[in-house]
C-alpha atoms as an extended CHARMM CRD file, in Angstrom:
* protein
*
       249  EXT
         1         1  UNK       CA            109.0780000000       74.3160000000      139.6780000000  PROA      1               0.0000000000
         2         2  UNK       CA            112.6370000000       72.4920000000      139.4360000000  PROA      2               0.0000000000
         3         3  UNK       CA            115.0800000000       73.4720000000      142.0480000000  PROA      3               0.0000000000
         4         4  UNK       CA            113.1120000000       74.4990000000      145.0140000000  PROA      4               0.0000000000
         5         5  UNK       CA            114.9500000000       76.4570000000      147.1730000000  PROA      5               0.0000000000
         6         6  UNK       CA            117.1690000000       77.6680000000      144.8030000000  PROA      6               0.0000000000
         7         7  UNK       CA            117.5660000000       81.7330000000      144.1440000000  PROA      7               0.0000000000
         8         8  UNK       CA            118.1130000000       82.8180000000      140.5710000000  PROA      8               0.0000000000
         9         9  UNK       CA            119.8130000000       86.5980000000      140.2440000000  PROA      9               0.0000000000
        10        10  UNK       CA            119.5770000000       88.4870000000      136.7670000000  PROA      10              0.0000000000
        11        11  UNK       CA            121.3030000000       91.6760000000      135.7990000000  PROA      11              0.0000000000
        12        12  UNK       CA            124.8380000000       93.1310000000      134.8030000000  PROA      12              0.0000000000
        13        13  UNK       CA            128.0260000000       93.3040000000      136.7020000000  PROA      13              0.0000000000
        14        14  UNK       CA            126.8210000000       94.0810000000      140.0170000000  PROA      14              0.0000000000
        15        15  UNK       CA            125.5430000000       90.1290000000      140.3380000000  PROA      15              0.0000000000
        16        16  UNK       CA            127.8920000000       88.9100000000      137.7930000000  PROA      16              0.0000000000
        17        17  UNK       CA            130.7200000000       86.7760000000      140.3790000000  PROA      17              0.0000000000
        18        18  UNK       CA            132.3390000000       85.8200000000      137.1790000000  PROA      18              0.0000000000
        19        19  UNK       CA            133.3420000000       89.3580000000      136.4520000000  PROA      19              0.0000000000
        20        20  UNK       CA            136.5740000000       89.9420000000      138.7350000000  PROA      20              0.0000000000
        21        21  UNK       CA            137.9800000000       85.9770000000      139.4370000000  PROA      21              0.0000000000
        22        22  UNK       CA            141.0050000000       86.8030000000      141.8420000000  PROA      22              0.0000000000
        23        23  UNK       CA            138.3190000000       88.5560000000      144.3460000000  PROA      23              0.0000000000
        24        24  UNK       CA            138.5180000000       85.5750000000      146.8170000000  PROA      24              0.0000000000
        25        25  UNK       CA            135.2990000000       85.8170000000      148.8310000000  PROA      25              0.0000000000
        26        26  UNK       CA            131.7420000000       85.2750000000      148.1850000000  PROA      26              0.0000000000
        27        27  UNK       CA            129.1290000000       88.0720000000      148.0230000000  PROA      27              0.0000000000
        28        28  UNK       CA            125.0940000000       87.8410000000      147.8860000000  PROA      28              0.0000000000
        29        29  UNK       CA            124.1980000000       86.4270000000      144.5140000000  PROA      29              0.0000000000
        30        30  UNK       CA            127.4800000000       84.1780000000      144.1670000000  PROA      30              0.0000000000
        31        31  UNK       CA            126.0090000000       82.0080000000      146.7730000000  PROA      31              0.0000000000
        32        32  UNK       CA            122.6500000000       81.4970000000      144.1210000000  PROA      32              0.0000000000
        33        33  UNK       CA            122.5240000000       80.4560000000      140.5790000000  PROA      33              0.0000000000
        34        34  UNK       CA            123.4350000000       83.9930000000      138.8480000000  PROA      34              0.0000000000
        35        35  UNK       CA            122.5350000000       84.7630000000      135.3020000000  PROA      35              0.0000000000
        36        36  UNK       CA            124.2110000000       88.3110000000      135.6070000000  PROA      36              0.0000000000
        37        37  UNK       CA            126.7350000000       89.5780000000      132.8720000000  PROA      37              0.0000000000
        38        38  UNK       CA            128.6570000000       92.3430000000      133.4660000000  PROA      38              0.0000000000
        39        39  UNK       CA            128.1500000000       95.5110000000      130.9740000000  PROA      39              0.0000000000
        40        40  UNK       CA            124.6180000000       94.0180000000      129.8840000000  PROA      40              0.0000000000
        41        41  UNK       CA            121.3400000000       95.9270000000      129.6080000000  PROA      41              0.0000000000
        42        42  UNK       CA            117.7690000000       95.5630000000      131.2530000000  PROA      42              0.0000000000
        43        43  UNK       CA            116.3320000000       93.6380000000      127.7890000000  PROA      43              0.0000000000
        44        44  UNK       CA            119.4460000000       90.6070000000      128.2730000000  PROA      44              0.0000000000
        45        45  UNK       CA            118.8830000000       90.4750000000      131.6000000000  PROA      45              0.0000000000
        46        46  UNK       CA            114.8970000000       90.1610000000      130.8880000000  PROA      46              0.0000000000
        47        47  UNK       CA            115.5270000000       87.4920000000      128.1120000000  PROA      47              0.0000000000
        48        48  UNK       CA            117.1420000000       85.3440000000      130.6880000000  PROA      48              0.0000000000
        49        49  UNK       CA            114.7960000000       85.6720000000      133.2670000000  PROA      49              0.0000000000
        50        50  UNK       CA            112.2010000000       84.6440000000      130.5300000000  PROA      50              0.0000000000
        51        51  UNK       CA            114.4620000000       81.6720000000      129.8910000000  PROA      51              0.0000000000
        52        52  UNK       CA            115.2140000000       80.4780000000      133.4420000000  PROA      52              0.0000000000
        53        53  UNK       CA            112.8370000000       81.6770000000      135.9900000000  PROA      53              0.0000000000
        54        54  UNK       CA            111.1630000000       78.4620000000      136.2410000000  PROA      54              0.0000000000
        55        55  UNK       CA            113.9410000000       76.8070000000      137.3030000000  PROA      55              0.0000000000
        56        56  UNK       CA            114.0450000000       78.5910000000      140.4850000000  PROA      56              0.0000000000
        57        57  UNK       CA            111.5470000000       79.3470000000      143.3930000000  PROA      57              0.0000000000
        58        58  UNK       CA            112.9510000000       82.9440000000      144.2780000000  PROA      58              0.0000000000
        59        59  UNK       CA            114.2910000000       85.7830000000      142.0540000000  PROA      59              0.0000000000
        60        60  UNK       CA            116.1650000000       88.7610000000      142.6610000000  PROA      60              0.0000000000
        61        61  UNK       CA            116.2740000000       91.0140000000      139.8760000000  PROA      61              0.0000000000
        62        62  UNK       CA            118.7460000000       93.9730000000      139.6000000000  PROA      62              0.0000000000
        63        63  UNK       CA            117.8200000000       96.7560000000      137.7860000000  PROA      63              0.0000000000
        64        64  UNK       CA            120.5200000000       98.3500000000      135.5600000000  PROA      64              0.0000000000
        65        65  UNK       CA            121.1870000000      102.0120000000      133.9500000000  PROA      65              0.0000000000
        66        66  UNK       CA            118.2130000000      102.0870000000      131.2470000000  PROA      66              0.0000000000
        67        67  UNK       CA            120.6940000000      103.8210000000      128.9260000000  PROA      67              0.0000000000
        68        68  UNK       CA            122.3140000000      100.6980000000      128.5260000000  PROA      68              0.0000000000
        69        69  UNK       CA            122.0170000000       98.6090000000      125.1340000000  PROA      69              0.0000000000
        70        70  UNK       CA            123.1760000000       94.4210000000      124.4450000000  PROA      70              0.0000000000
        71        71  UNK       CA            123.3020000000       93.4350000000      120.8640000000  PROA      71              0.0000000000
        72        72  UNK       CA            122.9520000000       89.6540000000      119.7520000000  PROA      72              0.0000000000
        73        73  UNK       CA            125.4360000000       88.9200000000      117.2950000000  PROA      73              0.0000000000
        74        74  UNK       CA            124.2630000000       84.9810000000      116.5990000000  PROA      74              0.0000000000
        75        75  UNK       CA            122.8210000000       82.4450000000      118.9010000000  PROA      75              0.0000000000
        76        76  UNK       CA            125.8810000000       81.9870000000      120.7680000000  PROA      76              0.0000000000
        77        77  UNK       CA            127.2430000000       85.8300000000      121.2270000000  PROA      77              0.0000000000
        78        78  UNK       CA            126.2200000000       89.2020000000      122.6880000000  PROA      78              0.0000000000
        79        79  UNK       CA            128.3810000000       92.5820000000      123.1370000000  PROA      79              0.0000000000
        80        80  UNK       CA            126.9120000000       94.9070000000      125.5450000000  PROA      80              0.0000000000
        81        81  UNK       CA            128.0270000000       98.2940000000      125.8660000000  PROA      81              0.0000000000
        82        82  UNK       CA            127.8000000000      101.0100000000      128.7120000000  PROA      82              0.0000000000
        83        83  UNK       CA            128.9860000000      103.9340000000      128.0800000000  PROA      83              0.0000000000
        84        84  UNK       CA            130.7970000000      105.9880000000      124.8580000000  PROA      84              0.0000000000
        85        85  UNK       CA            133.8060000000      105.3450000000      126.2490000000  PROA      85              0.0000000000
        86        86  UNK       CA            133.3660000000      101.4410000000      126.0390000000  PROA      86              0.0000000000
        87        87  UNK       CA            132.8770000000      101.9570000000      122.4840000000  PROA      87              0.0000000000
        88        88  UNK       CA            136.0760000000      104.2250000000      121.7430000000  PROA      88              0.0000000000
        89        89  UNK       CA            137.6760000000      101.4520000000      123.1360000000  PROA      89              0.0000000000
        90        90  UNK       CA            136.3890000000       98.8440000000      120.6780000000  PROA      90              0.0000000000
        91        91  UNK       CA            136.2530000000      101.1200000000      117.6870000000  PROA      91              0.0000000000
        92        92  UNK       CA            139.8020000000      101.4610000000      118.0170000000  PROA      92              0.0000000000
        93        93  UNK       CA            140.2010000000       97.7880000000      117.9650000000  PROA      93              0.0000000000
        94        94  UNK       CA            137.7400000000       96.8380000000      115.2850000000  PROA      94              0.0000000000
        95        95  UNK       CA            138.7050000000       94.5120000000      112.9820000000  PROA      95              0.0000000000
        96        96  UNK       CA            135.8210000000       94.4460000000      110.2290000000  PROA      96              0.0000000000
        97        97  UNK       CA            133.8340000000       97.1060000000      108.3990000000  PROA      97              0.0000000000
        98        98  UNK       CA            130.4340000000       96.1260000000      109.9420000000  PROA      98              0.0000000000
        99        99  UNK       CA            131.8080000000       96.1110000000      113.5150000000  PROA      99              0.0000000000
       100       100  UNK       CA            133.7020000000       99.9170000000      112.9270000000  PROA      100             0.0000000000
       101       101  UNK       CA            129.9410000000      100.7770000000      112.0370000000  PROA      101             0.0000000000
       102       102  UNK       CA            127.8030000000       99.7850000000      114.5570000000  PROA      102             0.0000000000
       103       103  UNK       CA            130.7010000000      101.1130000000      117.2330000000  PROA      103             0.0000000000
       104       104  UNK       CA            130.7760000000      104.4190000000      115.7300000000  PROA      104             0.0000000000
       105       105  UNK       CA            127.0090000000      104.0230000000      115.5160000000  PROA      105             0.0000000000
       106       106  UNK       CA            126.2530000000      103.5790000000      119.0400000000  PROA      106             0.0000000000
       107       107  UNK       CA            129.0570000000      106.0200000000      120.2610000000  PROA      107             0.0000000000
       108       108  UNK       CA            127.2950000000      109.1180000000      118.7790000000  PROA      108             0.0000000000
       109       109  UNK       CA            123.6640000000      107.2520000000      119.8790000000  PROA      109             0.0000000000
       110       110  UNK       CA            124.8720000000      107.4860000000      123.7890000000  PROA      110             0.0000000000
       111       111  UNK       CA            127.1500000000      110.8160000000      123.3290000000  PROA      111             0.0000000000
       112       112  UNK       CA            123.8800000000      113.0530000000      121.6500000000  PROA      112             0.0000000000
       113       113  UNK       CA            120.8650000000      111.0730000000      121.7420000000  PROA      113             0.0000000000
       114       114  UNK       CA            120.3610000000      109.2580000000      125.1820000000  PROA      114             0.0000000000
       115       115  UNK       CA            122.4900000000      112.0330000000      126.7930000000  PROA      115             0.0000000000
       116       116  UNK       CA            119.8440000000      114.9590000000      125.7340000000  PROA      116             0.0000000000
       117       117  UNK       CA            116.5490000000      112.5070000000      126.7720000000  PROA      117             0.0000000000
       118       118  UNK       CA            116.1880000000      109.2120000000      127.4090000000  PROA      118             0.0000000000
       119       119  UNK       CA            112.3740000000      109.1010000000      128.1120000000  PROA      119             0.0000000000
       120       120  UNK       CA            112.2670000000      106.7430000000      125.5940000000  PROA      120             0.0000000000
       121       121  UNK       CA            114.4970000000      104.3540000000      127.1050000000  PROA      121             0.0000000000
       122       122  UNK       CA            112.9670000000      104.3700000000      130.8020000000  PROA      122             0.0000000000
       123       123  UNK       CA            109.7680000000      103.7230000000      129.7290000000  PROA      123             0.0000000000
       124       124  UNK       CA            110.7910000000      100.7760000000      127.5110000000  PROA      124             0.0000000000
       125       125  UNK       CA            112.7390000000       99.4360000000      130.4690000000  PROA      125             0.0000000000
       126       126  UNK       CA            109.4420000000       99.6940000000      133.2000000000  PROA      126             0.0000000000
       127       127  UNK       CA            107.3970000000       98.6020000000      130.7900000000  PROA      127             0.0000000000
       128       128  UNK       CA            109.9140000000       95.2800000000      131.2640000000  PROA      128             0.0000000000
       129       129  UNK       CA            109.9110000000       95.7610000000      134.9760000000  PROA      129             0.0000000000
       130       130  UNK       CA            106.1900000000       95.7670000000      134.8760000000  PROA      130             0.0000000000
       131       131  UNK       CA            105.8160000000       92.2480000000      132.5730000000  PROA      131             0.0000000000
       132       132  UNK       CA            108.5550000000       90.8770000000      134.8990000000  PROA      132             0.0000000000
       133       133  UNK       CA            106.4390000000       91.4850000000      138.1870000000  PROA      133             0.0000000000
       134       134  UNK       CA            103.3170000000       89.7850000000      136.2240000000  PROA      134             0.0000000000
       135       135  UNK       CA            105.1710000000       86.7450000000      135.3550000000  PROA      135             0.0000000000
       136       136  UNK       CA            106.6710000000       86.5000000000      139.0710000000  PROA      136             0.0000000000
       137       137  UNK       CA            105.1340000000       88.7220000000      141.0010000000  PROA      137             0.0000000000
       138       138  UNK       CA            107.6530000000       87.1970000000      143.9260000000  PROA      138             0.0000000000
       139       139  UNK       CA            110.7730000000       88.7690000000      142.3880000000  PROA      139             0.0000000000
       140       140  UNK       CA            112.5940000000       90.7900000000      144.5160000000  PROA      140             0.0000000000
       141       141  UNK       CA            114.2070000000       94.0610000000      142.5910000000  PROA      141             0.0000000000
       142       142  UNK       CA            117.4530000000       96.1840000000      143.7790000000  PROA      142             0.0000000000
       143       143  UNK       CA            117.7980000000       99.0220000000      141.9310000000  PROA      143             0.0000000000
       144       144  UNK       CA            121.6120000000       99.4810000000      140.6360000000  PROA      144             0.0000000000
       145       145  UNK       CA            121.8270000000      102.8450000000      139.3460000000  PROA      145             0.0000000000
       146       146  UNK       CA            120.0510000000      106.6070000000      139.6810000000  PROA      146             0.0000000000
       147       147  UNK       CA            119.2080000000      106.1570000000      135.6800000000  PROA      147             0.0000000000
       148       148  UNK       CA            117.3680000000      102.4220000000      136.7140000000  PROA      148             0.0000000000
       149       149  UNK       CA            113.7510000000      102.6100000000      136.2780000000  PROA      149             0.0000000000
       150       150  UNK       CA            112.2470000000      101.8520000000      139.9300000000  PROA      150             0.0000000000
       151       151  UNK       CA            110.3650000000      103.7280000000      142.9330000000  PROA      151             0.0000000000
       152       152  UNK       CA            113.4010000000      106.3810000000      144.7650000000  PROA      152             0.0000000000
       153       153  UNK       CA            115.1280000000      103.7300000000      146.6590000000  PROA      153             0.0000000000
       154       154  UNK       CA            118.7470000000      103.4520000000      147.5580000000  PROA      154             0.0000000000
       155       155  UNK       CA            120.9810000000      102.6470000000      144.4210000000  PROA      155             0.0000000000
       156       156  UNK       CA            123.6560000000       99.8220000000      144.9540000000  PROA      156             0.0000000000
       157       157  UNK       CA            126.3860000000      102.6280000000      142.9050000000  PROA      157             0.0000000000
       158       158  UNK       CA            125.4730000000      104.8350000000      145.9240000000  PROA      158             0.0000000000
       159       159  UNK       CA            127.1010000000      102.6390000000      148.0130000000  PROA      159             0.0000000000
       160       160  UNK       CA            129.8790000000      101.7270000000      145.5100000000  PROA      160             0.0000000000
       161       161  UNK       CA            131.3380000000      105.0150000000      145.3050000000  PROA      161             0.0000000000
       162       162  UNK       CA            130.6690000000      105.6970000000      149.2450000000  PROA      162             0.0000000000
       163       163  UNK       CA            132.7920000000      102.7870000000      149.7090000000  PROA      163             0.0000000000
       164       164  UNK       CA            135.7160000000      104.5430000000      147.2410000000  PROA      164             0.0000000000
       165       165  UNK       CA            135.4740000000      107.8340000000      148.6490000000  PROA      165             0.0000000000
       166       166  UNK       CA            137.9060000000      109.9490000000      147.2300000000  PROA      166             0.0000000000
       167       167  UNK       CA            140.2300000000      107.6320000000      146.2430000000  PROA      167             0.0000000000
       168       168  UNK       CA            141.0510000000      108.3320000000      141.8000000000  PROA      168             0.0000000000
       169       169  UNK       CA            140.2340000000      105.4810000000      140.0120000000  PROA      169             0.0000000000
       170       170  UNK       CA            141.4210000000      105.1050000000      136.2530000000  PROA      170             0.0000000000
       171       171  UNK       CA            140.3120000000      103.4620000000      133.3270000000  PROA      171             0.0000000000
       172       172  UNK       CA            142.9430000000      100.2640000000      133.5970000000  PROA      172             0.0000000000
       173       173  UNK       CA            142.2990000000       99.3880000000      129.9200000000  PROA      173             0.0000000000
       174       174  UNK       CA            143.9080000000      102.4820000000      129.1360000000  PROA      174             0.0000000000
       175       175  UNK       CA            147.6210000000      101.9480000000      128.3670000000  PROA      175             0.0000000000
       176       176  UNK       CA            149.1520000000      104.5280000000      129.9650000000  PROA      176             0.0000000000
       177       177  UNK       CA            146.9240000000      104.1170000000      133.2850000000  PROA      177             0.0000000000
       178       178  UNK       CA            148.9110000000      102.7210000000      136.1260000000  PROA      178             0.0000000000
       179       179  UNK       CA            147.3140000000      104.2710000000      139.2460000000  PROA      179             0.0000000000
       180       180  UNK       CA            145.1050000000      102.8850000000      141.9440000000  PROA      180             0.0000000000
       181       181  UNK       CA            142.8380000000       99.9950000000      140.4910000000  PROA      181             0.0000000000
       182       182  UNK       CA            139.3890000000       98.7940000000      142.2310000000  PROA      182             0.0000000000
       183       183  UNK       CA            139.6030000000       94.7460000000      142.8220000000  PROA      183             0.0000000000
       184       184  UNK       CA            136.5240000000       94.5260000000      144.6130000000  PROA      184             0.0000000000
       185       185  UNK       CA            133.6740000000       91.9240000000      143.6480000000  PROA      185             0.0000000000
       186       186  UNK       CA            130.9900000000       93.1880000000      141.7520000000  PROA      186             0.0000000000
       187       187  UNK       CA            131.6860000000       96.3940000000      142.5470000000  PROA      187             0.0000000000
       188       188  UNK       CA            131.1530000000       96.2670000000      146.7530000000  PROA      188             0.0000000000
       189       189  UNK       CA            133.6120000000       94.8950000000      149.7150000000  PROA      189             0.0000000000
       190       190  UNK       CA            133.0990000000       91.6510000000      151.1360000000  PROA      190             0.0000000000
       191       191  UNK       CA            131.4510000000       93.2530000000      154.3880000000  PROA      191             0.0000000000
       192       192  UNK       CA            128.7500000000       95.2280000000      152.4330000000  PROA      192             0.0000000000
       193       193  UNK       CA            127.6970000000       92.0910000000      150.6160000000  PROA      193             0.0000000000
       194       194  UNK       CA            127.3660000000       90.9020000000      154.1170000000  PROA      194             0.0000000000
       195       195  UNK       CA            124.8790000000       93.6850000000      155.0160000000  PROA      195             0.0000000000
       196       196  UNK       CA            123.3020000000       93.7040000000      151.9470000000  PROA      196             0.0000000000
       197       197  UNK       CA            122.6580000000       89.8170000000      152.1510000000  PROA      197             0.0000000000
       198       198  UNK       CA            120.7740000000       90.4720000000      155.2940000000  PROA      198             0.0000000000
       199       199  UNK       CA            118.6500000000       92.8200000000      153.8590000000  PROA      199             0.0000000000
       200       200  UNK       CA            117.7500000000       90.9320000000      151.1270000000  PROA      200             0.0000000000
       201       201  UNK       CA            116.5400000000       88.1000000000      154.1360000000  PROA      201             0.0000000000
       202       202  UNK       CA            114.8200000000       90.7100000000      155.8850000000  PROA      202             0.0000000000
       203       203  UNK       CA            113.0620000000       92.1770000000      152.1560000000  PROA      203             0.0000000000
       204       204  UNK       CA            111.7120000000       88.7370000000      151.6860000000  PROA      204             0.0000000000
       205       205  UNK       CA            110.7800000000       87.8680000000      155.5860000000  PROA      205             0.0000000000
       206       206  UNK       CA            108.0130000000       91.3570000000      154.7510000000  PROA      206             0.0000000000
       207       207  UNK       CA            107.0730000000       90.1220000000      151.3030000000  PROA      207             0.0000000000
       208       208  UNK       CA            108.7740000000       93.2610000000      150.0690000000  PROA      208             0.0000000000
       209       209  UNK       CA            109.3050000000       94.1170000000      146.0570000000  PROA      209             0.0000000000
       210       210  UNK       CA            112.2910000000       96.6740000000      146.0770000000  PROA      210             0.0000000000
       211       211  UNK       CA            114.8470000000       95.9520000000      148.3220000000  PROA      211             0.0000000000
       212       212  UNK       CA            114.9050000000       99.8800000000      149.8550000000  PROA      212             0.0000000000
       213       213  UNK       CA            117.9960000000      100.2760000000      152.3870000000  PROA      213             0.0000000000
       214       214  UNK       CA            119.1830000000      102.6870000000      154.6850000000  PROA      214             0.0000000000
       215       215  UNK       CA            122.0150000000      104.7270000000      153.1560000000  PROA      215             0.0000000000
       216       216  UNK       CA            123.0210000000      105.6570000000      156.7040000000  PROA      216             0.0000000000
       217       217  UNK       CA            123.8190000000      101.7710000000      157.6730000000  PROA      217             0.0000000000
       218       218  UNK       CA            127.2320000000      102.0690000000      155.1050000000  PROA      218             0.0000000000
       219       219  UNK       CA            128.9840000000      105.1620000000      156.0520000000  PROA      219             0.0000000000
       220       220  UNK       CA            130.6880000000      103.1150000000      159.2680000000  PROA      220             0.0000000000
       221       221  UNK       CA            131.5110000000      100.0900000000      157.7600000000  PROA      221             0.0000000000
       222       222  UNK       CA            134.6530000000       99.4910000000      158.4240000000  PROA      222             0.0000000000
       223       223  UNK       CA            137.0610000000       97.5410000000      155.7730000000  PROA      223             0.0000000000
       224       224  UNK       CA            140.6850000000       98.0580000000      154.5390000000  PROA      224             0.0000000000
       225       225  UNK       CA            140.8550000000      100.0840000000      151.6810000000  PROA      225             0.0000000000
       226       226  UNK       CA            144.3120000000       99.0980000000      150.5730000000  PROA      226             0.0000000000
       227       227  UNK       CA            143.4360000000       95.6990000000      150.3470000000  PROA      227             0.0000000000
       228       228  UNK       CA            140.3660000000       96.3460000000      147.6810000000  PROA      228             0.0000000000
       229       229  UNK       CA            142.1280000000       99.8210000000      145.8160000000  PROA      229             0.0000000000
       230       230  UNK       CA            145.7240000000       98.0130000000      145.1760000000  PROA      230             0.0000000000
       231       231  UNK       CA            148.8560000000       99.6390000000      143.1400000000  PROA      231             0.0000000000
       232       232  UNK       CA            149.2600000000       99.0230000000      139.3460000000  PROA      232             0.0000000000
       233       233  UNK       CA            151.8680000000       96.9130000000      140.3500000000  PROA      233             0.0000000000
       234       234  UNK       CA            150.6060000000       94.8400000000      143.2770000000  PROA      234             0.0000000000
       235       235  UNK       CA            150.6000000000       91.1510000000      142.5560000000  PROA      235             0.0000000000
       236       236  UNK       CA            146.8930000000       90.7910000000      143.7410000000  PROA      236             0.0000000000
       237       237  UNK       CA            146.0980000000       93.0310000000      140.4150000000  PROA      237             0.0000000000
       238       238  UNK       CA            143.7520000000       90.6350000000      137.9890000000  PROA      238             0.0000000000
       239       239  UNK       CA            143.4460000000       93.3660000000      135.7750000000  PROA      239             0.0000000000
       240       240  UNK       CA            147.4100000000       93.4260000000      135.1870000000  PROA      240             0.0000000000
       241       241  UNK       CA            147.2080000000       90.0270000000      134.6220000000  PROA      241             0.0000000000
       242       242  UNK       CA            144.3930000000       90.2410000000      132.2290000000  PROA      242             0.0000000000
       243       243  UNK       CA            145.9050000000       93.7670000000      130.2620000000  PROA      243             0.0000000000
       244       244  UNK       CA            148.9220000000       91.5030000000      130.0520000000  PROA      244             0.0000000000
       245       245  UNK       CA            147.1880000000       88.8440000000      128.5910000000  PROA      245             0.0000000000
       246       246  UNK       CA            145.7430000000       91.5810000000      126.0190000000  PROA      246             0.0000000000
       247       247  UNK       CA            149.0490000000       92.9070000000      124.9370000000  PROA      247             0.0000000000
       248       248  UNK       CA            150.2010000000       89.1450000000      124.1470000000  PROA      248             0.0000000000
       249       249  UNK       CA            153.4330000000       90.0600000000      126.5170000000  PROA      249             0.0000000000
């Protein structure tokens, strides 16, 4: 293989460092080669594993919501989409007859067909879990969410939201949202990456598959919340500066 030494990372936001750029500190998979993309389901991230694994000589692989769903466009583009809300969101700002379509299309897909049962779904996504651990039986998998196909290890959301506690955070698309926003990278503070990256050495010191964590080792982590959960107004806000950029102002 090309690269030796060098660890590829595949899945959505959570190992995406290009997601939030004024976050000025590394995490875990910023410091390897990361094919992440935030909002992205299990079949993109699979498709680039399939295209770059060889590269590399480890591979961490985190597993997103199977509810998810990417859509190639052309060669060059993909939209992924989340949630119904995502979709309101660009419905509203559709431009072209085909786009107002599939928008609408997928809304009412995630708001009364995935929402009722998504059997279909999880099985689909382990049955690319499963092809991933033939090809590379090495990779190393964190699960990201409660809906990601997996054994009943600890989530990486879990910690997320321990992290936020109760603090309200709003949709800061939204243009009448100006309360607390979330500026932390890929989704975690800079000193749970630095737990997390140790428990990734330790996963792959045992030869482990999942990376399964101790919930427990989070809850006294200390960190200062005003520094990652910032005003509307705060300067350190990048997504001020990139709803400004929207609104052309």
């Amino acid at each position: 293989m090309e690269n030796k030494n060098n660890v590829a990372v595949f899945g959505d936001s959570f190992t995406d460092p290009r997601a939030n750029k004024m976050a000025r500190y590394a995490t875990w998979s910023s410091n390897y080669t990361s094919y992440g993309k935030d909002g992205s389901d299990i079949y993109y991230s699979y498709l680039q594993f399939l295209e770059h694994h060889e590269k590399h000589d480890k591979i961490i692989f985190a597993v997103t919501d199977c509810n998810r769903h990417s859509r190639q466009y052309n060669d060059n583009e993909w939209r992924h989409f989340s949630d119904p809300n995502t979709l309101d969101m660009r419905l509203a700002s559709a431009e072209t007859w085909e786009d107002k379509q599939v928008y609408s299309t997928l809304r009412n897909w995630f708001r009364y067909i995935v929402t009722n049962n998504n059997t279909r779904e999880l099985n689909i996504s382990n049955i690319l879990v499963n092809e991933i651990k033939r090809i590379r039986p090495d990779t190393l998998f964190i699960k990201l969410f409660e809906n990601s196909p997996g054994p009943n290890v600890l989530y990486l959301l879990k910690i997320s939201n321990l992290e936020k506690g109760n603090i309200s955070i709003g949709d800061w698309r939204e243009a009448s949202y100006y309360g607390k926003v979330d500026t932390r990278l890929q989704h975690l503070t800079r000193e749970t990456h630095a737990v997390i990256t140790n428990e990734i050495k330790k996963a792959w010191t045992n030869g482990d598959q999942w990376l399964d964590m101790d919930y427990d080792m989070f809850k006294n982590i200390k960190f200062d919340k005003d520094s990652y959960f910032v005003d509307w107004e705060s300067t350190y806000n990048p997504r001020k500066t990139r709803k400004v950029r929207q609104d052309g102002e």
